[in-house]
N, C-alpha and C positions, 0 to 999 in steps of 0.2 A: 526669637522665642522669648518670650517674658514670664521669667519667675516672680514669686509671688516675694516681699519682700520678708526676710526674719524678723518678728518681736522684738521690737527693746528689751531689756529687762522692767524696764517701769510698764511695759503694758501685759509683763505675766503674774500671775495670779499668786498673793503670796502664801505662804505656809498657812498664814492664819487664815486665811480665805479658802483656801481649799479643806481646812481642818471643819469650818464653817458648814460648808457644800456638803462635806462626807457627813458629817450628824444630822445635818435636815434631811440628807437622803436614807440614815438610817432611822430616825422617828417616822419618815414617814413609810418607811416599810413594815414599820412596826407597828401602826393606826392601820395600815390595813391588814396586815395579819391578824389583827384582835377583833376589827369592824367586818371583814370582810371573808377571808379563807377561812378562822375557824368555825366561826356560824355554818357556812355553807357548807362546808364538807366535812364537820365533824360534830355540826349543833352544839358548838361549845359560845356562847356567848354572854364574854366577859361584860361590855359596858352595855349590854341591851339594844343597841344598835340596828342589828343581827335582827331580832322579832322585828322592831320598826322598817326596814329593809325587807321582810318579810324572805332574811337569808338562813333563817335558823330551820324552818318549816323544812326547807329543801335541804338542811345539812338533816333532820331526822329522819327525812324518806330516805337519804343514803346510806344512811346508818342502819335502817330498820332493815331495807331490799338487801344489806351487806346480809346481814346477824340472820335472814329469814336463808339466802344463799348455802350459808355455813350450815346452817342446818339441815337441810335437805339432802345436800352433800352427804354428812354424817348419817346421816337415816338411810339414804338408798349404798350407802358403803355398810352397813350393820344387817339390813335388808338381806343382800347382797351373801354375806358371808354366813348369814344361817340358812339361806336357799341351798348354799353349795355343803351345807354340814346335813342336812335332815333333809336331802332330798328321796323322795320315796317316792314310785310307781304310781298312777292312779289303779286307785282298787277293778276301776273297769276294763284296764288294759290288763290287770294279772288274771282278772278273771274269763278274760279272751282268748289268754296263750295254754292258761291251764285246759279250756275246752278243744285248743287244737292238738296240744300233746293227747289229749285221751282221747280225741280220736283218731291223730297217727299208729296210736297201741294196739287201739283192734284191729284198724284196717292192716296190720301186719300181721295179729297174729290169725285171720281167715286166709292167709294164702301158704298153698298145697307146699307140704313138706320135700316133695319130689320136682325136680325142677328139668326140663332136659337142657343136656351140655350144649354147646354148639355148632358141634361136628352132626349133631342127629343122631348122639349114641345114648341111652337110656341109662342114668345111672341108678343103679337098685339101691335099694335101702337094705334087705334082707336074705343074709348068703349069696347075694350074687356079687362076683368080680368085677370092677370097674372093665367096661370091652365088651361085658359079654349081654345077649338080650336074654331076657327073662320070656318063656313062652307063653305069649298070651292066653288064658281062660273066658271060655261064652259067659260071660255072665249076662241072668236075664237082665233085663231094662225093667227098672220099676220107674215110674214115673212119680209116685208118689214119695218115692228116696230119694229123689234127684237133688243134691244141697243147694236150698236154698240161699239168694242173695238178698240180704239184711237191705234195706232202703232205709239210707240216713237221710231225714229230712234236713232241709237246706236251714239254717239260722238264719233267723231273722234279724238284720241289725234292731240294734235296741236303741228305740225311740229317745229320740232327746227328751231329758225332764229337764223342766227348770225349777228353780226356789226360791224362797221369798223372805227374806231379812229383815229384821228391824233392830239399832243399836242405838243409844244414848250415851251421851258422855258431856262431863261438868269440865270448861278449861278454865282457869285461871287467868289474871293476866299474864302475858308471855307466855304464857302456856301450848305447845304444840301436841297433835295429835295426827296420825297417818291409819290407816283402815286403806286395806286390797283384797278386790277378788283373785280369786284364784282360777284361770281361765285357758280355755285352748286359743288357739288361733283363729277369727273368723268368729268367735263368738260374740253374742249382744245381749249388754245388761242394760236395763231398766235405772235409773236411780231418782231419787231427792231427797233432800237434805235443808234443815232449817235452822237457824243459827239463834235461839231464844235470849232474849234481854242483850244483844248485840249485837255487831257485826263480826264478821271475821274474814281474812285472807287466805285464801285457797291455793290447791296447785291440784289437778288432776291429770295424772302422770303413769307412765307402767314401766315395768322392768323387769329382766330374764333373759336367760343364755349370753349373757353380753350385750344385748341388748335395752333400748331405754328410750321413752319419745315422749312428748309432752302435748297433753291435749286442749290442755285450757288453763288459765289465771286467772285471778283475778283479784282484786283489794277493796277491802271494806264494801262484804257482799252481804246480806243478811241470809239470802236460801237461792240456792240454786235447782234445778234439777234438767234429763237429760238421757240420753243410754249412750252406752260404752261402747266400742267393737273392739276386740282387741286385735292389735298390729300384728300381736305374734304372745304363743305360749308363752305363760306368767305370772309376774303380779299387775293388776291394775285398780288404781285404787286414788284416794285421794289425800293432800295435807293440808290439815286447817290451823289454823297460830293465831291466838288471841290477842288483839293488840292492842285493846278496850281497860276499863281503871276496873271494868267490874267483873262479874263469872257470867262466861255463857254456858246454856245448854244446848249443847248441837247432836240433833237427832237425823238420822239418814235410815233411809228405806229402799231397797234392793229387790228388784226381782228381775229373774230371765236365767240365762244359760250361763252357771260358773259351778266351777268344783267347790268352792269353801270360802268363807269371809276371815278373816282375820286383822284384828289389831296389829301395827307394827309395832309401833314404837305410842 
């Protein structure tokens, strides 16, 4: 078996020669961190390089999709914790259970104060002893006396209504905006929305009970439009972020089945 043979010393590398190696190795780690990494993943570009590479472009889409992330985040966390502080009944549900209590009231108070036991012993109401029977009296039959039973008519479910919105708003640069219906499950809105003097990036998204699902994106859209279904009881709704030098005005128009519109954030 043949080993390889040892180095002289004259054929290794001396102190200055490797002093040499380790500094070109660190300039040139250092040309590419200023040419290369910071343009691209953080649009920091020192010698201009970066735009000419056309690395800078792609370090501010990563930086925009981070900053637009963080955001969203913060809004369906802020969302989130005034749903669970000011959560209130829809009016149409209190007004459902208030019609059933009133008329569980009557229907108890029409039934006969005398009930029999269930042995088949008649219990009296007036001087007579639990045991003993009361002797029956003829009384005539009037047929015109006989107590009548009340006919509660059946309730009718009440027809879906739907409604119709329209909202404007000025963004700024950077400027973000969120707007959600307020909606059951299974229900379907109508919508469009126009983005004036620019474009802007969108997210249409919903969320409630723990719940949250995402419907569509999109970047540098000028108008969209569409109808919603929602997945499940909540908000659904959408966020727009200015990414433009100048003011948009973004106007949106809503119509079909939801409980309420509201600005979030």
């Amino acid at each position: 078996m043949y080993n390889t043979d040892l180095p002289t010393r004259a054929e290794l590398p001396t102190s200055a020669q490797l002093k040499r190696s380790t500094f070109i190795a660190a300039l040139t780690a250092l040309a590419l961190l200023v040419s290369v990494v910071m343009p691209s993943e953080y649009a920091i570009d020192l010698t201009g390089a970066g735009r000419l590479l056309g690395l800078t472009r792609m370090g501010e889409i990563k930086t925009q999709l981070a900053a637009e992330a963080a955001a969203d985040e913060m809004a369906s966390a802020k969302a989130s914790a005034e749903r669970m502080t000011q959560m209130v009944p829809p009016a149409e549900l209190m007004a459902r259970m208030d019609r059933i209590e009133n008329l569980l009231v009557a229907l108890t108070a029409e039934q006969p104060a005398s009930q029999p036991s269930p042995t088949g012993e008649a219990i009296a109401q007036d001087n007579v002893t639990v045991g003993e029977i009361a002797p029956a009296e003829a009384l005539p039959v009037n047929p015109s006396a006989a107590p009548q039973v009340a006919e509660i008519p059946a309730e009718a479910p009440a027809p879906t209504t739907g409604r119709r919105d329209e909202m404007s708003f000025t963004l700024t640069p950077g400027q973000g905006i969120e707007v959600k219906l307020v909606m059951r499950q299974g229900a379907k809105a109508n919508f469009s929305w126009t983005a004036d003097g620019g474009v802007v990036n969108f997210e249409t998204h919903g969320d409630g009970g723990g719940q949250s699902v995402s419907y569509e994106k999109g970047r540098s859209v000028p108008a969209d439009e569409g109808a919603i279904e929602a997945a499940f009881d909540g908000n659904h709704g959408w966020f727009w972020r200015n990414r433009g030098d100048s003011d948009v005005t973004l106007t949106i128009q809503t119509e079909g089945d939801y409980i309420d519109i509201k600005r979030m954030i």
